[in-house]
KEKE-3310 file (N, C-alpha, C; in steps of 0.2 Angstrom, whole numbers, plus 5000, padded with zeros to 4 digits):
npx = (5114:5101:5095:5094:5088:5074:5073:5073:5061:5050:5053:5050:5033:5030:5034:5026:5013:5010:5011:4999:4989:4989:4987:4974:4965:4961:4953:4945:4947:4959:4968:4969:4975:4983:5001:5021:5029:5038:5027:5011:5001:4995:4988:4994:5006:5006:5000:5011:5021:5014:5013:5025:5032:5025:5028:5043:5041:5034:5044:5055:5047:5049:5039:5033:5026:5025:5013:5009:5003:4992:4988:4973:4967:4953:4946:4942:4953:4957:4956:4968:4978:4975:4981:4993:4999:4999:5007:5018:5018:5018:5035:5042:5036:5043:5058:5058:5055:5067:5080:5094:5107:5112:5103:5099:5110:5107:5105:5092:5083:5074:5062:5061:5050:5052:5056:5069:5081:5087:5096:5099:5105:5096:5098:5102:5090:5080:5087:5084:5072:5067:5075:5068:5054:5057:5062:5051:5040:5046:5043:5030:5026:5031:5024:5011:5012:5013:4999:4995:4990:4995:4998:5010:5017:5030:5041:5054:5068:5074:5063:5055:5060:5063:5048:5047:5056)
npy = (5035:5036:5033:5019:5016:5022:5011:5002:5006:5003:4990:4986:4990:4982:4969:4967:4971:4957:4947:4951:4951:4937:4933:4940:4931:4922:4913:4921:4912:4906:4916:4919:4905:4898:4899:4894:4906:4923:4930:4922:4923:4923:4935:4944:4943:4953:4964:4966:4971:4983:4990:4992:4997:5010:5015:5019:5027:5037:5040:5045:5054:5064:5065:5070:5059:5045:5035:5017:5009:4999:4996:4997:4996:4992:4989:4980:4966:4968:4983:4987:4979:4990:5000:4996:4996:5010:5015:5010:5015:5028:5028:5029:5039:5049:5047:5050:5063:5068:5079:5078:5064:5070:5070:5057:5052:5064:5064:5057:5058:5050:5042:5025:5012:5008:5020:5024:5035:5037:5040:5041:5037:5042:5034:5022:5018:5015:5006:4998:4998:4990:4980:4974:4974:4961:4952:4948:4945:4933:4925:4925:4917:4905:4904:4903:4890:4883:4881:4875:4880:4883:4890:4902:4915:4923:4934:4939:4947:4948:4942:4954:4963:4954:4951:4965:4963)
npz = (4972:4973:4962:4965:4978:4972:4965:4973:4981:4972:4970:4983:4986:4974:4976:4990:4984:4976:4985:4993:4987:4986:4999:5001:4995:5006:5020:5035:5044:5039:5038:5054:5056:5068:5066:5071:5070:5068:5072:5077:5068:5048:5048:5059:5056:5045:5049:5057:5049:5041:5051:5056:5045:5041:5054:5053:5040:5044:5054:5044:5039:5049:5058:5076:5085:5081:5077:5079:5068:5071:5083:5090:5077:5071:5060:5042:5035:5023:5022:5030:5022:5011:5016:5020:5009:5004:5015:5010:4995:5001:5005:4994:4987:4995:4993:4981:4982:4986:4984:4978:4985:4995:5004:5008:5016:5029:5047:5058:5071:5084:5095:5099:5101:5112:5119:5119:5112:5097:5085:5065:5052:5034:5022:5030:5036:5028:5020:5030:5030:5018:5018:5031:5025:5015:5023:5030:5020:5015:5027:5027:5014:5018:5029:5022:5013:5022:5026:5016:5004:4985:4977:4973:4974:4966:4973:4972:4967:4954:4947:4945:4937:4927:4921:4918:4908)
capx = (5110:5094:5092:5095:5082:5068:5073:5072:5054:5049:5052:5044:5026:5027:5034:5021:5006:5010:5010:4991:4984:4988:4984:4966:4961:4963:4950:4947:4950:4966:4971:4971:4978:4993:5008:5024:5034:5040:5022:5009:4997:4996:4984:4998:5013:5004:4999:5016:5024:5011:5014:5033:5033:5022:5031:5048:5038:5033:5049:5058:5044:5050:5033:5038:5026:5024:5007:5009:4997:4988:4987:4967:4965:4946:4943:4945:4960:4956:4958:4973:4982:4977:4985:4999:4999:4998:5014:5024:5019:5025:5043:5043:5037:5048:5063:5057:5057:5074:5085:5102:5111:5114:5096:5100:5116:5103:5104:5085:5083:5068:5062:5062:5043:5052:5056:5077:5082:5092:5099:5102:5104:5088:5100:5101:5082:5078:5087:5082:5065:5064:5076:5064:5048:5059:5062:5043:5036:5048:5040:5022:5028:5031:5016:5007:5014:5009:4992:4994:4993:4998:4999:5014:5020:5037:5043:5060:5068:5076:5057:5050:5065:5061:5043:5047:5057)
capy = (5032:5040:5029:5012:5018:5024:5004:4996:5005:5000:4983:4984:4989:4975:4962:4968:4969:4950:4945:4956:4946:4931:4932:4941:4926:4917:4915:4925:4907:4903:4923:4919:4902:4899:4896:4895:4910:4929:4932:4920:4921:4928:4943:4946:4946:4958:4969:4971:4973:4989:4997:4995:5003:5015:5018:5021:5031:5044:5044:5049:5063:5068:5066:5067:5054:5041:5029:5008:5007:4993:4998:5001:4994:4987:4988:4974:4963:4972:4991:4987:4980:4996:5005:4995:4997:5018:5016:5008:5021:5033:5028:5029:5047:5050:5045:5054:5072:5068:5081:5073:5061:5073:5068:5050:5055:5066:5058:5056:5056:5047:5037:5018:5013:5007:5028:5024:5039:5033:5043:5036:5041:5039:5028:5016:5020:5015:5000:4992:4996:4988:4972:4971:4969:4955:4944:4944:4941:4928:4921:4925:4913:4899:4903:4901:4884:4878:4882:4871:4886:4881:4898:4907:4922:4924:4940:4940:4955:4947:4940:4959:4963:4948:4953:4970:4964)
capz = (4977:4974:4958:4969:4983:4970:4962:4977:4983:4967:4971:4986:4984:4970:4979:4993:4981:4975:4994:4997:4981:4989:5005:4999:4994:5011:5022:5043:5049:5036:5042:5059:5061:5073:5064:5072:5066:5073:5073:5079:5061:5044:5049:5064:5055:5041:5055:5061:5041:5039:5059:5056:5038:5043:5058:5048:5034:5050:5056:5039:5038:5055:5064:5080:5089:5075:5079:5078:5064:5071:5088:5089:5073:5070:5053:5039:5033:5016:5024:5033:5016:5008:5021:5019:5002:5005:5017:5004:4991:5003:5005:4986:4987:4999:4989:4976:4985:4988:4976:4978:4988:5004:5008:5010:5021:5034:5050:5058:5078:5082:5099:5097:5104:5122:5121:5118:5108:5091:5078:5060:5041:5030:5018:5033:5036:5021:5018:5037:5029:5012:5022:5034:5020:5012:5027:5032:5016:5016:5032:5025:5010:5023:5033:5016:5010:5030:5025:5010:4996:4982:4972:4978:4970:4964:4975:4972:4964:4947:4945:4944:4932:4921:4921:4915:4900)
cpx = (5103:5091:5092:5089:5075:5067:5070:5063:5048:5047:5049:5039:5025:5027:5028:5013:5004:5009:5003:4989:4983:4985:4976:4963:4959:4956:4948:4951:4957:4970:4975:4975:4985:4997:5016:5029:5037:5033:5018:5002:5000:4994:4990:5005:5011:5003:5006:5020:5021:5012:5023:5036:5031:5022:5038:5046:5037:5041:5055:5053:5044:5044:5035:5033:5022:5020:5008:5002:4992:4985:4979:4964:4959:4943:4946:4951:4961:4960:4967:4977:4983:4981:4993:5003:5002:5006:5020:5025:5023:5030:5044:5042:5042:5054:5063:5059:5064:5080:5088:5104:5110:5107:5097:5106:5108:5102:5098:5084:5075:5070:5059:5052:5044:5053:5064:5076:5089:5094:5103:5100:5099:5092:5098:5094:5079:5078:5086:5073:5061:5066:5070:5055:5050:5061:5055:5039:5039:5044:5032:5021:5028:5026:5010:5007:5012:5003:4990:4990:4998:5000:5002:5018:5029:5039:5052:5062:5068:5068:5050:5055:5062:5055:5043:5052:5064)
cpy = (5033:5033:5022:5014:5018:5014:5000:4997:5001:4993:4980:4984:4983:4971:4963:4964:4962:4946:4946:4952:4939:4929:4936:4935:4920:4920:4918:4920:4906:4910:4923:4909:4902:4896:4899:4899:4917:4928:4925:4916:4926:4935:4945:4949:4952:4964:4973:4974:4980:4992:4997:5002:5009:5020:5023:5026:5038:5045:5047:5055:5065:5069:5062:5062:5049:5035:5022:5008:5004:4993:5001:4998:4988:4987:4981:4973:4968:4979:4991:4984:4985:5001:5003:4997:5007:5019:5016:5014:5028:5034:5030:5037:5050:5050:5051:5059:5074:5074:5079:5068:5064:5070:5061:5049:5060:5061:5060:5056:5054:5041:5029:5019:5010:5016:5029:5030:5037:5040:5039:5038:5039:5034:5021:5012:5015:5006:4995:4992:4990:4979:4969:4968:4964:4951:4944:4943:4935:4921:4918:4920:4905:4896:4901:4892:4878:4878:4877:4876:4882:4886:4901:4910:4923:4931:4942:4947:4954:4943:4946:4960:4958:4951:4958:4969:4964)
cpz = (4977:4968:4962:4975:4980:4965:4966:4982:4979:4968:4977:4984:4980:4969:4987:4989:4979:4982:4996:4990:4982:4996:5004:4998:5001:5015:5031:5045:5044:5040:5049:5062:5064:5068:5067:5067:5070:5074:5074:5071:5055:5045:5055:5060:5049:5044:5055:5055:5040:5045:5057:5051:5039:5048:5055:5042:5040:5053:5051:5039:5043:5061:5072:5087:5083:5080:5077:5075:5067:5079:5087:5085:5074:5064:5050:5037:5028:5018:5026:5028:5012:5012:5022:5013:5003:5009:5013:4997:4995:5003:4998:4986:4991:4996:4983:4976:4986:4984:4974:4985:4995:5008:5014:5017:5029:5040:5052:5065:5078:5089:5097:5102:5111:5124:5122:5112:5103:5085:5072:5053:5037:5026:5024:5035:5031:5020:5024:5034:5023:5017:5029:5030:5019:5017:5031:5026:5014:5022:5029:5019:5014:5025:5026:5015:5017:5028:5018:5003:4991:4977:4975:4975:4971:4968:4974:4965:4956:4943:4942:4938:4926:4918:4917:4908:4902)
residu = (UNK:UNK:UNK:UNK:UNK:UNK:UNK:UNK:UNK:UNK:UNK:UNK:UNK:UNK:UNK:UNK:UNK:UNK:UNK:UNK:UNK:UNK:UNK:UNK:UNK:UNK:UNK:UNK:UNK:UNK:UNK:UNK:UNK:UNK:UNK:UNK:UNK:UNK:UNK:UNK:UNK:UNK:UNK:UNK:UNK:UNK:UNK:UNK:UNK:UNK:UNK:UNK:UNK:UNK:UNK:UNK:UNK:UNK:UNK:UNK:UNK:UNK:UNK:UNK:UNK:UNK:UNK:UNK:UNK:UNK:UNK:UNK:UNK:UNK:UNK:UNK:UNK:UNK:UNK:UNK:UNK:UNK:UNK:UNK:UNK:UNK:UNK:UNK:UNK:UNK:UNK:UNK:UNK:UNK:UNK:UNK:UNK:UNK:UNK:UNK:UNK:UNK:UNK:UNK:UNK:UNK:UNK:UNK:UNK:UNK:UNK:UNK:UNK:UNK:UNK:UNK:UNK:UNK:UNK:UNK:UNK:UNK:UNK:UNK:UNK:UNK:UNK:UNK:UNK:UNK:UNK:UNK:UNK:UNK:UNK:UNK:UNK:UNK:UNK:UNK:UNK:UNK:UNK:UNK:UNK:UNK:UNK:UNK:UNK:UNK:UNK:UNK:UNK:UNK:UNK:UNK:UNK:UNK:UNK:UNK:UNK:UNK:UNK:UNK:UNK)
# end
């Protein structure tokens, strides 16, 4: 289990980093226009990708009032994708620290951000977090190609796999 977790952080951060190379280049106004989707713009739904992850990343390390990144947040696009970037590393470390298996099994208590109290196994953790990167960089693909982008990064998994030989 451990090697399929440390594959699939793997696969985040660098279907992430492909997604943050492309959207870098886009400009405040292309950032923020409205496009119909969960979230309202690019810079919104990015938002919510690095406060979820980095909410789930706080609550695997058991912090017990885990902060919505974004929440306050007044710095640049730029800062707020290295901070994404830095969440992502973490679940990776995080996997890593793991010894065996039993880790993955742990169940995890942790209030929801309405203040519902959940308990749930860092495997499920885990995989709600990578599933949840992979259907909004899927949106942020769409919202791209609304924006008439024509450079749109291959994110898929068998595309990092290839890449590596």
């Amino acid at each position: 289990m451990k090697d399929l977790f440390i594959q699939m952080a793997k696969y985040h951060i660098w279907a992430n980093g492909l997604i943050i190379q492309a959207l870098q280049r886009l400009t405040d106004e292309q950032l923020d226009t409205h496009i119909a989707s969960s979230f309202p713009s690019i810079r919104k739904t990015v938002y919510h990708m690095w406060s979820a992850e980095q909410v789930w990343l706080d609550r695997l390390l058991l912090a017990e009032y885990p902060v919505w990144a974004e929440s306050g947040f007044t710095r640049t696009f730029a800062e707020a994708c290295q901070n994404w970037q830095k969440a992502s590393a973490g679940l990776l470390d995080f996997v890593n620290k793991q010894f065996d298996d039993r880790g993955f099994e742990h169940v995890t208590e942790y209030r929801s951000r309405k203040g519902d109290l959940h308990k749930t196994p860092v495997k499920f953790i885990l995989q709600h977090t990578f599933n949840h990167g992979t259907y909004h960089r899927g949106q942020l693909i769409t919202m791209l190609r609304q924006l008439g982008v024509e450079k749109i990064p291959n994110t898929d998994l068998i595309a990092m796999l290839w890449a590596k030989g």
